[in-house]
Structure formats: structure tokens, C-alpha cells
C-alpha positions as CSV (number, residue, x, y, z in Angstrom):
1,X,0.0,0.0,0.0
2,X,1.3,3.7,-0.7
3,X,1.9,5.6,2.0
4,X,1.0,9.0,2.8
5,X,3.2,12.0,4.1
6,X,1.8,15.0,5.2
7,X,4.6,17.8,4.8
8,X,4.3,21.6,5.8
9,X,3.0,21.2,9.4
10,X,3.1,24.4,10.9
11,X,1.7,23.7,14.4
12,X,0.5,21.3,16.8
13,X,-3.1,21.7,15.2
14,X,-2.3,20.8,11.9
15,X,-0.6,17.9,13.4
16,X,-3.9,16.8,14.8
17,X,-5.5,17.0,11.1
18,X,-3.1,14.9,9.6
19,X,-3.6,12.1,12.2
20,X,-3.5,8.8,10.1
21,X,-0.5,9.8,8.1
22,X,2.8,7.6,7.8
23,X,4.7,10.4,7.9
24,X,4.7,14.4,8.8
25,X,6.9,16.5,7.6
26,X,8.2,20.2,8.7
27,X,10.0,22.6,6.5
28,X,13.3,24.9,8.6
29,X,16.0,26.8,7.3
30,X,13.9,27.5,3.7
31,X,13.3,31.0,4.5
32,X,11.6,31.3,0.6
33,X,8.5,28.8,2.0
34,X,5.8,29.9,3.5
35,X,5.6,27.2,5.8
36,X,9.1,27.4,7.4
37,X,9.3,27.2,11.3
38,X,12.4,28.0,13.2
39,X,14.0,25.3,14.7
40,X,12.2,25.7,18.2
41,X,8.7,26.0,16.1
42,X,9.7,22.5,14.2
43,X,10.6,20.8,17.5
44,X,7.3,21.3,18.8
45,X,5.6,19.8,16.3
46,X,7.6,17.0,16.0
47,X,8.1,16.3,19.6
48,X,4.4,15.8,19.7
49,X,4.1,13.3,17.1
50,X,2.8,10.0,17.9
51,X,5.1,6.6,18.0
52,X,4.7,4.9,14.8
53,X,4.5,8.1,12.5
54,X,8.0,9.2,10.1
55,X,9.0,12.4,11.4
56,X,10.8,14.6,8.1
57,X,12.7,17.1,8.2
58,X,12.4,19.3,5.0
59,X,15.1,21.6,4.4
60,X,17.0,23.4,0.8
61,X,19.6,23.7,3.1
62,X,23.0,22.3,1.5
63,X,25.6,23.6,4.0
64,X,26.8,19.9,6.5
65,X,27.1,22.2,9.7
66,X,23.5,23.8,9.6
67,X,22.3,19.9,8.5
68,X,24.3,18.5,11.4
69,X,22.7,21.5,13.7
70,X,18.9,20.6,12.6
71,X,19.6,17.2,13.2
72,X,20.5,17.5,16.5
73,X,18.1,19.8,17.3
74,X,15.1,17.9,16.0
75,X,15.6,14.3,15.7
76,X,14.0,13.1,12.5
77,X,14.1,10.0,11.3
78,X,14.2,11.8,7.6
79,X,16.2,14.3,6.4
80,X,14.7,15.3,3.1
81,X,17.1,18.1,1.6
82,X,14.7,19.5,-1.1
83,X,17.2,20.2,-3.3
84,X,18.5,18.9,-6.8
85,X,22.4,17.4,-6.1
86,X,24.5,15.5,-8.7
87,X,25.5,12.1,-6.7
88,X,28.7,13.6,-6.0
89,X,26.9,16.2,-3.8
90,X,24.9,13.2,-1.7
91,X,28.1,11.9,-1.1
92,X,28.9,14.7,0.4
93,X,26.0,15.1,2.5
94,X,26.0,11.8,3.6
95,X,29.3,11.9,4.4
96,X,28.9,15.1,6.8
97,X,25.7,14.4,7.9
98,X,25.3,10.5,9.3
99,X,22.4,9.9,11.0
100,X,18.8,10.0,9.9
101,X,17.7,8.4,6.6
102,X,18.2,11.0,4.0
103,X,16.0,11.6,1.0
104,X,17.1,13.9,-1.9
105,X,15.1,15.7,-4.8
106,X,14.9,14.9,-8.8
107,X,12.3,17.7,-10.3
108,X,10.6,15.9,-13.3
109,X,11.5,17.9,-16.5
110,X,13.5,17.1,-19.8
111,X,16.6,16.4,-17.6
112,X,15.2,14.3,-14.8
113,X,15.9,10.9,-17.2
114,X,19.5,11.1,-17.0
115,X,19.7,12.2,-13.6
116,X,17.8,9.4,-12.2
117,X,20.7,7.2,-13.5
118,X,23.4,9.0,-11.6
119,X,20.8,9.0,-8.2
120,X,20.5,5.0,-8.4
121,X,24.0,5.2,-7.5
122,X,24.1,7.7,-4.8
123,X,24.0,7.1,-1.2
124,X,20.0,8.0,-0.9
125,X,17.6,6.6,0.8
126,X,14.9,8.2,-1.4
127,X,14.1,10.4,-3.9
128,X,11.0,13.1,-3.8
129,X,9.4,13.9,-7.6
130,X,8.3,17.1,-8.2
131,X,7.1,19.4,-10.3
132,X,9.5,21.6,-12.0
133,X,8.1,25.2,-13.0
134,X,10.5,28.5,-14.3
135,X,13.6,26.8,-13.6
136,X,12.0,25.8,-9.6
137,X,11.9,22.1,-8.6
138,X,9.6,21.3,-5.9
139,X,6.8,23.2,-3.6
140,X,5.1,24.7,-6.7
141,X,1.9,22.8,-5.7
142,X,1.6,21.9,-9.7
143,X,1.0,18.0,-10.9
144,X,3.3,17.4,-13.5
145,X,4.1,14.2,-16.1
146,X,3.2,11.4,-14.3
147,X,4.1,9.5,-17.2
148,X,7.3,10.4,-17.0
149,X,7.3,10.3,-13.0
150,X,6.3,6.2,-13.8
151,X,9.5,6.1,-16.1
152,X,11.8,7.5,-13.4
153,X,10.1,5.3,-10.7
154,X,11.9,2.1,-12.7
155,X,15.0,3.8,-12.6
156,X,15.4,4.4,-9.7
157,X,14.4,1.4,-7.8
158,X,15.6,0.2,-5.5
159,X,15.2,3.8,-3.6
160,X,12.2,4.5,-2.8
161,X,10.2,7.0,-5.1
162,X,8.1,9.7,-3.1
163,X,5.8,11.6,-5.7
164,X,4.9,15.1,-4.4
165,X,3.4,18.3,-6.9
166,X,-0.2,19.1,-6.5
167,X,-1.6,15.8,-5.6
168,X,-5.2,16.3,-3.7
169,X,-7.6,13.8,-2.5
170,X,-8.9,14.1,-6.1
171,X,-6.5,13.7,-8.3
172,X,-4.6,10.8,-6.2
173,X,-6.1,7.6,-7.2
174,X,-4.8,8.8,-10.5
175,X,-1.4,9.3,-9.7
176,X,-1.1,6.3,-7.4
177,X,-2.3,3.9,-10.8
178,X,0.0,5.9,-13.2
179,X,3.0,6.3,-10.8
180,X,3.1,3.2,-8.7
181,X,5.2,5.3,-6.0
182,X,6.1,4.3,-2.2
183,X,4.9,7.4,-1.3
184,X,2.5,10.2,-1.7
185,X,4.0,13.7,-0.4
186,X,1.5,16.1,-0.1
187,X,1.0,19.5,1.4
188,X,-1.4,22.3,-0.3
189,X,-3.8,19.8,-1.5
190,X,-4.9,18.7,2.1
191,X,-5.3,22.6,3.3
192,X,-8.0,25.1,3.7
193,X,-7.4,28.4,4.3
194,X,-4.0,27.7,4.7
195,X,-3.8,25.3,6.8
196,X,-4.1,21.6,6.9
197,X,-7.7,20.4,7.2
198,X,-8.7,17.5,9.1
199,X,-11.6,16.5,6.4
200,X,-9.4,16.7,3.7
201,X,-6.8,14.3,5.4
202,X,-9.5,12.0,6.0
203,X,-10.5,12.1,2.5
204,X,-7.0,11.4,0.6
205,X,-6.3,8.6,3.2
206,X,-9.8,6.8,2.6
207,X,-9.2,7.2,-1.2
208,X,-5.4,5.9,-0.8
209,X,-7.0,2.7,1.2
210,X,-9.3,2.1,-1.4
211,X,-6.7,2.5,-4.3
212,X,-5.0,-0.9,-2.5
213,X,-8.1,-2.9,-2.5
């Protein structure tokens, strides 16, 4: 069955609307997002996440020390650094940051094909597909080529594949038969107002459950 991530929690009550989720995710040290939280902010949230749930850490931060320091200060059992590296780069990364399980970004586009050869290779736990839109991979909120997203899912195995970019509870049974992914990341397609509604949580995870019937 495909499991769900809920990213972009910016308090303890969105936490409470995702409740069913495999995985929450928070987004620090991306001062360009909307949904960033300082470090204290994220730590909250994730301190109060129930056992049994993936806690993320979503960052574009690059730099090993400020990894290293969100690491220690929040504990996730994903680091998903939400940024496009060649394999050299992860190697890097993993190298200075040890630790959590670290997922990395490919933005499907006209490149994305011979990157995911290269990312096979690289020390990644997983890789995140999202949209790319004026030269911008990831958090656009935009579906994208799920076609293509299927193609890269083969090439990439055996990482995990998480698909992210506009997925709602609409549009999701869709993906999930096109895609095939591990996991569905998703953020502004379960919000209201802004923030993340409990109803529409409830409505992607019941049509995920029936999708694996």
C-alpha cells in the first residue's frame, strides 16, 4: 500500500488534522516557503508526534554544519534536503551528515531521465518527484508528467520513489495507478485556508485505502 506523508505542518493543530498519516513532515531553514518554522517552532511539532508516524525534516539547506545542527536539534528520522544534487553532492551530504535516513530531490522535467541514472548510484535513501516550474523544482503545488514520473520510478528502484506536486484527494487515485510510488508527499492539497484540514486528510487517506483494494 502507498503511503502518505503530510509535509508543511506548521503547528500542533495541523498535526492533529493529519492524524493517520505515515509520515509528517516540517519545512526549517527554507526561508523562501511559507511554511518554514524555526527550529524551536519545528521541535514542537515533531516532539508531539505519535510513535509509529515518520517524522521529516524538510530543508534546501545544502551547507553539512547547519544539517548537522537541525539534526540534532530535531531528531527526524528523515532528512529530506529538497534540493537537486549530482551524486557527488549526496556523497557529500551523507558523508557530513550521518544519521537519519536522508531523502534527496529529482524535479521531473526534460533532464530528470539522465539524472535518475546517476541517483541509483548515490548514497539516498529516497528520492522526492516534483514538479518543476520556471527553472523551480519542488513546492510549486503543480501536478506534473506522471508518465514520465512512472518512467523514473523504474529507474530508480531500489530507492524509494516519493511523488509530491499538486496531488489532492482528487486527483490521487490517478497518480497512485499511473505512478506506482512508495509514497504520496503532499501539502497544499490537504489545506484550507491555509492550513491543513482535518476532512481533507481524512478524505486522501480513505481514497489511498481504497486504491490498495
Amino acid at each position: 500500500m502507498v503511503r502518505v506523508k503530510i509535509c508543511g505542518l506548521r503547528g500542533v493543530e495541523d498535526l492533529a488534522a493529519a492524524r493517520g498519516a505515515d509520515a509528517v513532515g516540517v519545512i526549517v531553514a527554507t526561508p523562501a516557503s511559507c511554511r518554514n518554522l524555526s527550529l524551536e517552532a519545528a521541535r514542537r511539532v515533531l516532539s508531539s508526534v505519535p510513535p509509529g508516524v515518520l517524522r521529516v525534516a524538510v530543508t534546501t539547506c545544502t551547507s553539512g554544519e547547519e544539517l548537522r545542527g537541525i539534526v540534532a536539534a530535531l531528531a527526524p528520522d528523515v532528512l529530506q534536503v529538497h534540493r537537486e544534487l549530482p551524486p557527488e553532492g549526496w556523497e557529500r551530504l551523507r558523508g557530513e551528515v550521518p544519521g537519519p535516513a536522508l531523502w534527496g530531490l529529482l524535479g521531473v522535467g526534460e533532464a530528470a531521465l539522465a539524472r535518475a541514472e546517476g541517483l541509483r548510484r548515490a548514497p539516498l535513501d529516497g528520492v522526492v518527484l516534483d514538479t518543476v516550474r520556471g527553472g523551480r523544482a519542488g513546492g510549486t503545488g503543480i501536478p506534473h508528467d506522471w508518465g514520465l514520473s512512472r518512467r523514473l520510478r523504474e529507474l530508480l528502484r531500489p530507492l524509494s520513489v516519493i511523488l509530491a506536486g499538486g496531488i489532492t484527494p482528487e486527483n490521487a487515485p490517478q497518480a497512485i495507478r499511473t505512478v506506482a510510488p512508495d509514497w504520496i508527499d503532499v501539502s497544499s492539497g490537504v489545506e484550507e485556508g491555509g492550513r491543513k484540514s482535518q476532512r481533507k486528510v481524512a478524505k486522501l487517506l480513505s481514497v489511498v485505502k481504497d486504491e490498495a483494494k
